[in-house]
C-alpha positions, 0 to 999 in steps of 0.5 A, a space after each residue: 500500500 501507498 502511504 497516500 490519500 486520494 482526492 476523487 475531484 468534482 470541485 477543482 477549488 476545493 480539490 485543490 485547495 484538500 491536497 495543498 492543505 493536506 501536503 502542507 501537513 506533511 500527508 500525500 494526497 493525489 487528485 484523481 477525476 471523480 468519473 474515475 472508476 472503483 478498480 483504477 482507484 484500487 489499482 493506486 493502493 492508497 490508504 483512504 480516499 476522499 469524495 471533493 465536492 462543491 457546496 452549491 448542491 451540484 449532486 455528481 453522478 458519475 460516482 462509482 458505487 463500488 468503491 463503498 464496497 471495497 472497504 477502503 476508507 472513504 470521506 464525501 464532504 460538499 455535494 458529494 455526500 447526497 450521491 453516497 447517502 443514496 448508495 447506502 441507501 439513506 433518503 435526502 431531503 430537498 436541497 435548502 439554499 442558505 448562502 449565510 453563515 451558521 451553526 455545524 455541530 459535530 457529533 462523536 466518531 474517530 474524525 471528529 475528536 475535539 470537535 463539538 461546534 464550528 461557524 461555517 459558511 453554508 451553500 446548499 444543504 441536504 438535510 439526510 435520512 439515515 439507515 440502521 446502519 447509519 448514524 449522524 456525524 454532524 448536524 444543522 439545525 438539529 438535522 443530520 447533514 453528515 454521516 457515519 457507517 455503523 461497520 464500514 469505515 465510510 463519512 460523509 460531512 455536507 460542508 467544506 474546508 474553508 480559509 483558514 479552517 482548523 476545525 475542517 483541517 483536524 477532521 481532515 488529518 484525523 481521518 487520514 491518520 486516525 482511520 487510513 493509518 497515513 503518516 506525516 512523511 512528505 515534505 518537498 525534500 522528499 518530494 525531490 528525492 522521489 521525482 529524482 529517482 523516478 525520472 532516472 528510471 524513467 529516462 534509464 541511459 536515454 536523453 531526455 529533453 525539457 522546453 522551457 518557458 522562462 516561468 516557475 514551472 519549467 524552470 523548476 521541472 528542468 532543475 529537477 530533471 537536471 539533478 536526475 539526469 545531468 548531461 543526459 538532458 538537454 533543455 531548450 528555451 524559445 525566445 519569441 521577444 515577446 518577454 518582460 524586460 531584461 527576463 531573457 538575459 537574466 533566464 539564460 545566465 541562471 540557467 546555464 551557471 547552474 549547469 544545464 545544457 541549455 540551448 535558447 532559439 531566436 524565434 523573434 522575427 518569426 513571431 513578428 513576422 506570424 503577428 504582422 497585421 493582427 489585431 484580434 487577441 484570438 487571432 493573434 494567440 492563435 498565430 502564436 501557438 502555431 509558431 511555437 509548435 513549429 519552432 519546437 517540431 522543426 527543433 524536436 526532428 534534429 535533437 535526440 531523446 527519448 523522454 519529454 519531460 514536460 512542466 505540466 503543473 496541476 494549475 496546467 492540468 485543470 486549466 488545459 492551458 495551450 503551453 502545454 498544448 504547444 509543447 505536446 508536437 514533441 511527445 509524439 513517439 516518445 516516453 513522457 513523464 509530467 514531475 509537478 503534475 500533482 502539485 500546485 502553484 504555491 508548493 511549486 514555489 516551496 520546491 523552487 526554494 529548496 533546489 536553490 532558486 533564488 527569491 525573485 525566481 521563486 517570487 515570479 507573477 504568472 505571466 501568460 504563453 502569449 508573454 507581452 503580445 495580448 497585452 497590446 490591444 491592437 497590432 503588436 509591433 516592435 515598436 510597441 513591444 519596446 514601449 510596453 517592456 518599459 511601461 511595464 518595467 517602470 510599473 513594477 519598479 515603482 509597486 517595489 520600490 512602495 513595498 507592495 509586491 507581495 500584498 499582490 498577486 499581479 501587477 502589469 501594465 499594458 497598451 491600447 491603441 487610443 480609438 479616436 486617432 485623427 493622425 497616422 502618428 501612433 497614440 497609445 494608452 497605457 493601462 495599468 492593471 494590479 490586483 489581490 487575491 479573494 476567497 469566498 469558500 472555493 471561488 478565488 477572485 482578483 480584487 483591484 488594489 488599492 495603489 497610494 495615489 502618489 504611485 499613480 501620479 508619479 508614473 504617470 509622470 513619467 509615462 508622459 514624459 518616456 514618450 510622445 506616443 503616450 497620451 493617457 495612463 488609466 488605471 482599472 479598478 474593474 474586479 474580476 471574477 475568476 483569476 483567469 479574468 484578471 488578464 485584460 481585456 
């Protein structure tokens, strides 16, 4: 057996959320599709699973019944536990919508030890009728929402973890160390240790090969797979010009001072070339992905390897993002392994640190495949471009130089061709965008942040003053959505 849980995963957020805090805790966890079946899981040979579901009372259907009869531990928490109620064959009473905070209370059972009352955020409730062979593991307004199995080592709580959960987070270690018998052995330096061994024997005396991107994921999936492989890895780096200021000079004296045989191809005047004419933020990212894929096909065909190790992180998984999309033309006919697959941003950055990245590295704001190309609203030229990398450098200095860098998740400045142009001359606007990240249960939102006026104004200043093709700076407090929203437009 593998000292690891798995997390059958119908809310990405909350999924996610479960195995960063769970691994934080020292306890593996992988996360797994929740359509996956009852064999395939035995198949992992973990000790528990938990069933991650939303709290907006979305009932899957795609669970597999037969896992409550393998007699592996099980935890439903969110709406999975209507659908596992029902397999045991308990009744479940019409979803009642709450959106408010109120009273859990915790009844005895080997998860809930210290437990009794929580204050909790509440979606959709599912209030339960409980079998013989079931009893109550928590209630809502004297109405069981949570169960326990009399015989079987199976739970089911109707809530989920929150931020800043201690009570969740006790339930959650009690069950995984209390009923599945998992112990606290992961830690990055382990977590090392183990993809070490696992891309070694996975490449054995082949020659693998890792693109990079010049981002956090790549650069710490080429630093794993050098202390694994050494000569046997070649890594390349596409550089479009399309990247921030100086990112290119810095990425490639790191990379290859700390040893890895890192070749870097000049694509810039294929991609200006891809992009010539383009207005159209769809057509120009399509245009750049075709490039990309060209440029790494045509480089794939003269190197030799038999492994792709690719830098597909879980934030890459659940997205389906196009850098991986890209990179995939070099799969084809090759052995393939993914070492950050299971792990998300956040824990990326702490393996990061222990390789010895420094912390500007580790620190990196995500920064989009398309690099500086869709932050231009309008045609991407060259000249464009340069006037960005300097908006956009001169921003950042200044929310550094303010202390406030790591108060916000993303800070940028972009470009907008100004709609009203009466002359051939360029006139351009300079949009500034920074923002905070916000968690309401499993939704992350990115909120404007609130900049010191005199940051504003000093920039603008010298916004006006860098270029005549300067004619406004607007600063957007828009909120977004999702994360995935805070790129503009």
């Amino acid at each position: 057996m593998r000292d690891q849980v798995l997390i059958l995963n119908f809310d990405g957020s909350y999924s996610a959320a479960l195995a960063s805090k769970l691994r934080a805790e020292k306890i593996s966890a992988k996360i797994l599709p929740g359509n996956t079946s009852a064999e395939q899981i035995m198949g992992e040979e973990a000790l528990g699973v938990i069933l991650s579901g939303g709290t907006k009372g979305e009932v899957p259907v795609d669970l597999d019944g037969q896992l409550l009869r393998s007699g592996i531990p099980v935890l439903a928490l969110g709406s999975t536990v209507p659908a596992v109620t029902t397999l045991l064959g308990g009744q479940v009473d019409e979803a009642l919508p709450i959106d408010d905070v109120d009273t859990l209370t915790f009844l005895p059972s080997r998860i809930t030890e210290d437990l009794h009352e929580s204050e909790r955020m509440f979606g959709t409730v599912h209030t339960l009728g409980l079998t013989d062979d079931l009893e109550p593991l928590a209630l809502y307004e004297d109405k069981p929402i949570g169960l326990a199995h009399k015989t079987l080592e199976i739970y089911a709580i109707g809530c989920q973890l929150e931020p800043n959960d201690p009570d969740m987070m006790s339930l959650l270690t009690q069950f995984a160390i209390n009923v599945c018998g998992c112990t606290r052995w992961w830690s990055e330096d382990s977590f090392i240790s183990i993809t070490r061994a696992q891309i070694q024997e996975k490449a054995g005396d082949g020659r693998a090969l890792c693109v990079m991107s010049g981002g956090l994921d790549s650069g710490v999936t080429a630093l794993l797979a050098h202390r694994a492989l050494g000569d046997q890895l070649t890594c390349v780096f596409v550089d479009t010009g399309l990247l921030r200021e100086n990112e290119v000079v810095e990425f490639s004296a790191y990379y290859k001072s700390a040893g890895l045989n890192l070749e870097i191809i000049n694509a810039e005047d294929r991609v200006m070339e891809a992009l010539a004419g383009l207005t159209k933020q769809s057509d120009k990212a399509n245009a750049l992905r075709k490039t990309l894929q060209a440029v790494l096909k045509e480089t794939g065909e003269r190197l030799e390897y038999s492994l792709l190790i690719e830098s597909k992180s879980s934030d890459y998984l659940f997205s389906n993002s196009a850098p991986s999309k890209a990179a995939s033309v070099l799969a084809e006919g090759v052995d393939t392994i993914a070492p950050l697959a299971d792990l998300f941003k956040e824990e990326i950055r702490r393996v990061g640190e222990a390789l010895g990245l420094p912390q500007h590295m580790t620190a990196m704001q995500p920064f989009p495949f398309t690099g500086l190309a869709l932050r231009i609203i309008g045609e991407c030229t060259k000249e464009r471009l340069n006037l960005l990398r300097w908006a956009d450098a001169a921003f950042r200095q200044e929310i550094e130089d303010a202390g406030l860098a790591k108060r916000l998740w993303k800070y940028f400045a972009m470009l907008h061709e100004v709609p009203y142009q009466e002359t051939e001359e360029d006139s351009l606007v300079v949009l500034l965008r920074a923002v905070s990240v916000s968690h309401t249960g499993s939704d992350l939102r990115a909120l404007p942040a609130r900049l010191p006026y005199d940051l504003l104004e000093r920039y603008t200043q010298r916004a006006l003053k860098h270029s005549p093709l300067v004619k406004k700076v607007i600063w957007d407090l828009t909120p977004a959505h999702s994360l995935q929203e805070a790129e503009w437009p």
